[in-house]
C-alpha positions in Angstrom: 47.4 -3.1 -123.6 47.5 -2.8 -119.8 46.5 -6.4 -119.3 47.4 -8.2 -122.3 45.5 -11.5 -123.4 43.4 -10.6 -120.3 45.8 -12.1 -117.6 45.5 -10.9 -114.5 48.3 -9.7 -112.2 47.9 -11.9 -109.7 45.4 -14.7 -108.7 44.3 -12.4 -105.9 42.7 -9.7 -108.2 39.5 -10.6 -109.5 38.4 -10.0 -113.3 36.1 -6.8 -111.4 39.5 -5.2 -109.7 41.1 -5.2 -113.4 37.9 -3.7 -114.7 38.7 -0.8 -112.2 42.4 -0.8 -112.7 42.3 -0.4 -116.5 40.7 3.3 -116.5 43.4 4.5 -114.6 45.8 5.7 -117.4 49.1 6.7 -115.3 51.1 3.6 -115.1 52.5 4.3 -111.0 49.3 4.8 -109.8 47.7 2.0 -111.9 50.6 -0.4 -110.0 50.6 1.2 -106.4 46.7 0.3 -106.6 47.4 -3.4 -107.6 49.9 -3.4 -104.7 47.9 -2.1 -102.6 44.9 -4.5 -103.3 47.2 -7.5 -103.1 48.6 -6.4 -100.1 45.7 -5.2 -98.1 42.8 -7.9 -99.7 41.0 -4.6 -100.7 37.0 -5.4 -102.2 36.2 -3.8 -105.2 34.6 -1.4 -103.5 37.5 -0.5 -101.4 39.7 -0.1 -104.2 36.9 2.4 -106.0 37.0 4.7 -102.5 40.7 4.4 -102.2 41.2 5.5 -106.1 38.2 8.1 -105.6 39.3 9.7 -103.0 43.0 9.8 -104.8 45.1 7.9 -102.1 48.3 7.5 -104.2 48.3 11.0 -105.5 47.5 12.4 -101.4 50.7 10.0 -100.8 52.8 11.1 -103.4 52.6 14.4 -102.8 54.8 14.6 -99.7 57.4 12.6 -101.6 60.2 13.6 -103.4 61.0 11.4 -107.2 63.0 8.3 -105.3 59.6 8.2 -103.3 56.8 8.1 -105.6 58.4 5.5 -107.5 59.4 3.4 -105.0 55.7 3.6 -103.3 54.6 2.8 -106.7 56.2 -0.1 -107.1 56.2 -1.2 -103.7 52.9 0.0 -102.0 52.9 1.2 -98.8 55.6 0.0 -96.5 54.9 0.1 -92.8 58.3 0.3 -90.9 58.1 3.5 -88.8 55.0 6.1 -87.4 55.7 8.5 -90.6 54.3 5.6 -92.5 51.1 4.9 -91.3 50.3 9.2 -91.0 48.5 11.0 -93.7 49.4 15.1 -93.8 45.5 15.0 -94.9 42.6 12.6 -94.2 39.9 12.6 -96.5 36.4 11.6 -94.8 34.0 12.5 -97.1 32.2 9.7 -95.9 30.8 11.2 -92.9 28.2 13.4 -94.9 28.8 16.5 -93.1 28.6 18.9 -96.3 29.7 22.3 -95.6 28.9 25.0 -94.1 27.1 22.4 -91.7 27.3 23.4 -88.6 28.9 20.5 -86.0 30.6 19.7 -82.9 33.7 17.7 -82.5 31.5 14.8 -80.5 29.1 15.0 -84.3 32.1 14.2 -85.7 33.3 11.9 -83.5 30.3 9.8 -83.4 30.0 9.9 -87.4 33.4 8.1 -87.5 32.1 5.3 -84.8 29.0 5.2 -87.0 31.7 4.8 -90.4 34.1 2.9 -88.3 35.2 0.4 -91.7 35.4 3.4 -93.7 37.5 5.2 -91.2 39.6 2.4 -90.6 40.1 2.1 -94.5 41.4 5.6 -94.4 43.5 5.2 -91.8 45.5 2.3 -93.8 46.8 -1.4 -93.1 47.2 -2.6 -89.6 44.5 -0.1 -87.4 42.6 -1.8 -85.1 39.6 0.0 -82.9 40.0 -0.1 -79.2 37.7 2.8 -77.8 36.5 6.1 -77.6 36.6 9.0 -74.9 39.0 6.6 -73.3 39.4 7.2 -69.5 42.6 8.5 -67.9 42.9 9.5 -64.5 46.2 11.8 -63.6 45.9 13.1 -59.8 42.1 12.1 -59.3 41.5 14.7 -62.8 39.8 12.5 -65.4 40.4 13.1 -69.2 39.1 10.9 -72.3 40.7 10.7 -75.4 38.4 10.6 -78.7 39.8 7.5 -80.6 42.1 4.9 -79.4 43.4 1.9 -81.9 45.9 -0.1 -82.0 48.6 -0.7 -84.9 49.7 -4.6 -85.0 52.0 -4.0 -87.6 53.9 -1.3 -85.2 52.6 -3.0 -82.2 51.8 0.5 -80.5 48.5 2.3 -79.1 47.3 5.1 -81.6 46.1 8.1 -80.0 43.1 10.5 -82.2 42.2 14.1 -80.4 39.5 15.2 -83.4 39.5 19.2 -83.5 36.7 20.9 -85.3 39.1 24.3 -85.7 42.2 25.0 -86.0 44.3 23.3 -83.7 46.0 25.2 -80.6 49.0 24.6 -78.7 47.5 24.1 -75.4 45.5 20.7 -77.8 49.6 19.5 -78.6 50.3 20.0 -75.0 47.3 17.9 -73.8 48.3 15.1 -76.9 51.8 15.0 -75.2 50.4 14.0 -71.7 47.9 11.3 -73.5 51.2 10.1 -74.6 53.6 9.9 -71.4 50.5 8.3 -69.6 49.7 5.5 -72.2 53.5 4.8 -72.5 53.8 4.3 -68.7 50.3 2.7 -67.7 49.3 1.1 -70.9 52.1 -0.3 -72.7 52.6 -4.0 -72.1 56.7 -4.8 -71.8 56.7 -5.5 -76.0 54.7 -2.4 -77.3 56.5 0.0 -78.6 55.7 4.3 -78.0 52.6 5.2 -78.7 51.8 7.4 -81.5 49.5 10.6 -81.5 47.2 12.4 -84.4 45.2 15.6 -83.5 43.6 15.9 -86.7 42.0 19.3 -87.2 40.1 21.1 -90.4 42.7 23.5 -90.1 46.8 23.5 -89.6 49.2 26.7 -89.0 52.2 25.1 -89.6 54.3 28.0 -87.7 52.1 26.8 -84.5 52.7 23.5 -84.7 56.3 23.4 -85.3 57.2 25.2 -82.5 54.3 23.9 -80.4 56.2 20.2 -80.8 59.7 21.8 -80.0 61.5 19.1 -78.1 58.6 17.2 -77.9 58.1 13.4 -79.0 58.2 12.6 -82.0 55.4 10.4 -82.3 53.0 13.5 -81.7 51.4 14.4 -85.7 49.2 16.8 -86.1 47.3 16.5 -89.8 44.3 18.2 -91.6 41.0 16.8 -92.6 38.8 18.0 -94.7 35.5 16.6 -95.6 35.4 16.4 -99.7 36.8 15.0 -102.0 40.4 16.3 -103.2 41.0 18.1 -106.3 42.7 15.1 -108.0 43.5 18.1 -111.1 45.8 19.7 -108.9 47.3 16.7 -106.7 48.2 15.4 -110.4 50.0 18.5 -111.0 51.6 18.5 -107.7 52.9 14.7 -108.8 54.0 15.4 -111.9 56.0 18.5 -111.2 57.7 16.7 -108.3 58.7 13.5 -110.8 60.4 15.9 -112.8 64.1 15.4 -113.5 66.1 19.3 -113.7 65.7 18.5 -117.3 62.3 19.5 -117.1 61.5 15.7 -118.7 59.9 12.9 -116.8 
């Protein structure tokens, strides 16, 4: 049995988060859930989005063995920017079924409209501070999309939202956004400033010489706006976790 005699993990899950956690059959994703829960005081129905929506497989993915099991057992730990960045973002909340047509400021202001489901996506430790956020650089205004900022890192969190595939010139403007908030927004004890351009589509070639010699805190990840294909991230997983055996 999973739960034997019916005892619960810890006081902090409720009898309805070990009804969820008991049809998960894998055993690391069943416990990076329960981390997770503990750690971040999910609701019931945050943990059925997060499991729906396949967080610990999108996770595990773009680890190697050592990884998965140590975010299994450990959750997610938030030390550095590469934690707190997803490679994809899953927002099927937003309702924007394709091959709806939109703009990025539809998608923009579908995310302000799902703000808690957004900020559930984005993990532990986001918290809102604006959008088209005013900069002024030699009497030229620009406005970034989304601004937060991450208390666990103590840094501002920079969003550009790109309805295409993103360019170079898009990395370029990021990498302003990020020398300006670093010296006219950062109080003496933030750290950098980290920034996502998250765009439906990603040429990897682009972006990694785009970023050459550039901060490191500049990401650039996908979204899409469905549900993943939990078949194949399961595959992805398991071919990763094993051994040169061939054996898990």
């Amino acid at each position: 049995m999973k739960y034997p005699n019916c005892q619960m993990v810890s006081d902090k899950l409720s009898w309805s988060h070990i009804c969820e956690l008991i049809k998960l059959d894998d055993d690391l994703e069943r416990s990076f859930y329960e981390r997770q829960t503990v750690n971040e005081n999910w609701s019931v129905r945050e943990l059925q989005r997060q499991i729906d929506s396949a967080l610990f497989l999108r996770l595990a993915v773009s680890r190697d063995k050592e990884g998965i099991l140590s975010l299994a057992q450990r959750g997610i730990e938030v030390q550095k920017p590469e934690d707190v960045i997803k490679s994809t973002y899953t927002l099927e909340f937003l309702n924007l079924p394709e091959p709806k047509q939109y703009t990025e400021s539809d998608l923009e202001q579908r995310l302000i409209d799902n703000l808690q489901k957004f900020l559930l996506e984005l993990g532990k430790g986001f918290t809102f501070v604006g959008r088209q956020y005013k900069i002024t650089i030699n009497n030229i205004h620009y406005h970034v999309d989304l601004v937060f900022y991450h208390r666990i890192l103590k840094c501002f969190v920079l969003i550009d939202l790109k309805k295409n595939s993103v360019r170079h010139e898009d990395i370029g403007q990021m990498n302003m956004y990020l020398g300006y908030f670093a010296a006219e927004e950062n109080m003496p004890d933030d750290n950098a400033p980290i920034g996502i351009i998250m765009s439906r589509n990603k040429d990897v070639l682009l972006v990694e010489y785009a970023t050459y010699g550039m901060d490191s805190n500049l990401f650039v990840s996908k979204y899409e706006l469905y549900l993943p294909n939990r078949e194949d991230l399961e595959r992805l997983v398991s071919n990763i976790l094993k051994d040169s055996s061939g054996e898990l």
